[in-house]
C-alpha positions in Angstrom: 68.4 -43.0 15.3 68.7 -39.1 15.2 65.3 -39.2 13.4 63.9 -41.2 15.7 64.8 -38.6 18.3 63.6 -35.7 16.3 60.1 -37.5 15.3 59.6 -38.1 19.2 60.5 -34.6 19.9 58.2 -32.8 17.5 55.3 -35.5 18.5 55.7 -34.2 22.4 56.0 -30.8 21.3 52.6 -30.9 19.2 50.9 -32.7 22.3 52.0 -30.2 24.8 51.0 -27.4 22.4 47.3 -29.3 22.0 46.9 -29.6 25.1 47.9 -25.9 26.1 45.6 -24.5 23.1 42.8 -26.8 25.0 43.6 -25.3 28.2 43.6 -22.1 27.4 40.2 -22.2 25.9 38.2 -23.8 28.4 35.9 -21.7 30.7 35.1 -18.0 31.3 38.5 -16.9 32.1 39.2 -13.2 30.8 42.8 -12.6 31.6 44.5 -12.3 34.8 44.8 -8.8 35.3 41.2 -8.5 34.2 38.6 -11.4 34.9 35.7 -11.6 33.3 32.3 -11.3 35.5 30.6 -14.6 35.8 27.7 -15.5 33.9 24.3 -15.1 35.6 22.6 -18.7 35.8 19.0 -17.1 35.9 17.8 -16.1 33.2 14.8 -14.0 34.4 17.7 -12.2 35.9 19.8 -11.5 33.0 16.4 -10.9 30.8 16.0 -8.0 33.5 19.5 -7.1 33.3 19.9 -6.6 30.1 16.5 -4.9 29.4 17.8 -2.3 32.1 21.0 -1.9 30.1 19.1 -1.4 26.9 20.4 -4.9 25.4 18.4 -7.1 24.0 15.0 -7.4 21.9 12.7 -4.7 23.0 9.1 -4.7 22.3 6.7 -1.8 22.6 9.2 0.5 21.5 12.6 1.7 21.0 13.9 2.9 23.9 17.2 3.4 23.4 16.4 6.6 21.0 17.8 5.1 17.5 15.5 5.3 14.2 14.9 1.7 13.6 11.2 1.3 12.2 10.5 -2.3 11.3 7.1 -2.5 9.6 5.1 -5.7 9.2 3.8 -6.1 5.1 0.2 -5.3 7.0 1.1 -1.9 7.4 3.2 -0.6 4.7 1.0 1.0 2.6 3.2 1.4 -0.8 3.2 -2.5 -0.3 -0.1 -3.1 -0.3 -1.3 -0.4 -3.0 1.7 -2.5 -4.8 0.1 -5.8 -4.2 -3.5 -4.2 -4.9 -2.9 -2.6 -8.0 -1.0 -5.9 -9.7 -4.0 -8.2 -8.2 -4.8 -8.8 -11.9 -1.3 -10.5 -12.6 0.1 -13.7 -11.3 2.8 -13.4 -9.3 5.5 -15.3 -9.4 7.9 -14.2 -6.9 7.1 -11.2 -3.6 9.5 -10.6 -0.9 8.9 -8.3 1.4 12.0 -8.6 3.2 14.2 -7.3 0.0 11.7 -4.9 -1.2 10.9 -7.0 -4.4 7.7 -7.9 -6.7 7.8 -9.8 -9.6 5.3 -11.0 -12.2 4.8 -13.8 -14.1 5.0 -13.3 -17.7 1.7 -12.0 -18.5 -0.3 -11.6 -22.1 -3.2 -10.1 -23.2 -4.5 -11.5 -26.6 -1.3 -12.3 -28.6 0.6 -15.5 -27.9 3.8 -14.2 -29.1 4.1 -11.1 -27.0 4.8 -10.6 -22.8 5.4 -8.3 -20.4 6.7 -9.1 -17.0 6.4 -6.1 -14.2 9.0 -5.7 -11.4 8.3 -3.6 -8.5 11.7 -2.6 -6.0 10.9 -0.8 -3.2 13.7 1.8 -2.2 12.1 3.6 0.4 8.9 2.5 2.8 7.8 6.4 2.9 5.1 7.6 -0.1 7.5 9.2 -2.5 8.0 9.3 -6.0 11.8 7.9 -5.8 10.2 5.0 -3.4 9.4 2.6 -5.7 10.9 1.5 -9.1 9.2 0.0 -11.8 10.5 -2.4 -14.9 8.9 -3.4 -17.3 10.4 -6.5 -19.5 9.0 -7.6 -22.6 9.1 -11.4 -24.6 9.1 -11.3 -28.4 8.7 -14.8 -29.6 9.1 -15.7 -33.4 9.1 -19.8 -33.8 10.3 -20.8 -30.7 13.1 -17.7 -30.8 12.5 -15.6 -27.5 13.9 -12.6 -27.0 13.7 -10.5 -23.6 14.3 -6.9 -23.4 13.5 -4.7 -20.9 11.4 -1.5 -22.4 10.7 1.9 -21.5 7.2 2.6 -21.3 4.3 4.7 -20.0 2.9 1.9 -18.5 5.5 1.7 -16.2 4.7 5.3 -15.1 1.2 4.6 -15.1 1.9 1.6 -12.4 3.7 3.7 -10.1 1.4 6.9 -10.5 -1.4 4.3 -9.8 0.4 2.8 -6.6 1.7 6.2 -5.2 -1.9 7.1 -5.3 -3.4 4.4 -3.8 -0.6 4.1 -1.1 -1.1 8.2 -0.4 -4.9 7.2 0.2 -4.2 4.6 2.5 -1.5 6.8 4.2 -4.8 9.3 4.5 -7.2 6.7 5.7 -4.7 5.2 8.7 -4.2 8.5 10.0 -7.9 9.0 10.3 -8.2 6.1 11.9 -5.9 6.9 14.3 -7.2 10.2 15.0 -10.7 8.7 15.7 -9.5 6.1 17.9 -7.7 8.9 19.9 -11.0 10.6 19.9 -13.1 7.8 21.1 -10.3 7.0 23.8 -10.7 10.3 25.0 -14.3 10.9 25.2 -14.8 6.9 26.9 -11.7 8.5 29.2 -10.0 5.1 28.3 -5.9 5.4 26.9 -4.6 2.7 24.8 -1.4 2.7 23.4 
């Protein structure tokens, strides 16, 4: 009998407590003493809102003064010196996003011996600490691989050869830009 009564009063007391937890979680309520602003129901209106508050996605921009510089593959160019000067390998894995290129294992003349290039990308500035460059070699004897990564001037030679490239495309946007600039102001046309 006494368990009875103790089963029923713990079953109550987890259904009041339910319910109380579902109560207090429903709506926009904030707390008494300070309520929390209703949500606007148009969403033009909080778009607008939101752009006046500096919130949001912003294109065209930043105009909230931080030093975020998002740059499409397009127009990084120690990316695509990267991509240009390895055009001769396959590649078996390139992400942009985590700054990463990876070759398939690749052999000249001897069956037995590979190298397979990584390229990480530390900075997306032209500067000799920018870009790293491994270099991991396959030694096969019957079937017995081994994989070592190996210190080498060619390694050296493929970031001297990308740095280059990369400063010349560096060169060749900016005189683009400045001759766009140019023709905008002689035609008396802006475009930004």
């Amino acid at each position: 009998m006494a368990f009875s009564k103790i089963y029923k009063f713990l079953k109550n007391t987890a259904f009041l407590l339910l319910i109380a937890i579902f109560l207090t979680s429903c709506g926009n309520v904030g707390s008494i003493t300070n309520p929390k602003e209703p949500i606007e129901p148009d969403a033009r209106k909080r778009a607008r809102k939101n752009a006046e508050e500096g919130r949001g996605i912003i294109f065209g921009g930043n105009q909230r003064g931080g030093g975020t510089n998002y740059e499409f593959a397009s127009s990084n160019p120690l990316w695509r010196a990267s991509l240009d000067t390895l055009d001769f390998m396959v590649l078996a894995t390139v992400d942009y996003a985590g700054g990463l290129i990876i070759s398939d294992w690749y052999s000249d003349n001897d069956p037995n011996e590979s190298i397979k290039i990584t390229l990480r990308f530390l900075d997306n500035e032209v500067r000799v600490d920018a870009i790293k460059v491994l270099i991991h070699k396959k030694t096969c004897n019957n079937n017995n691989c081994q994989i070592k990564q190996i210190e080498s001037d060619l390694a050296f030679d493929i970031r001297d050869k990308v740095l280059k490239k990369a400063a010349l495309l560096v060169k060749n946007d900016k005189e683009k830009t400045k001759s766009k600039k140019t023709k905008s102001v002689i035609t008396g046309t802006e475009k930004f």
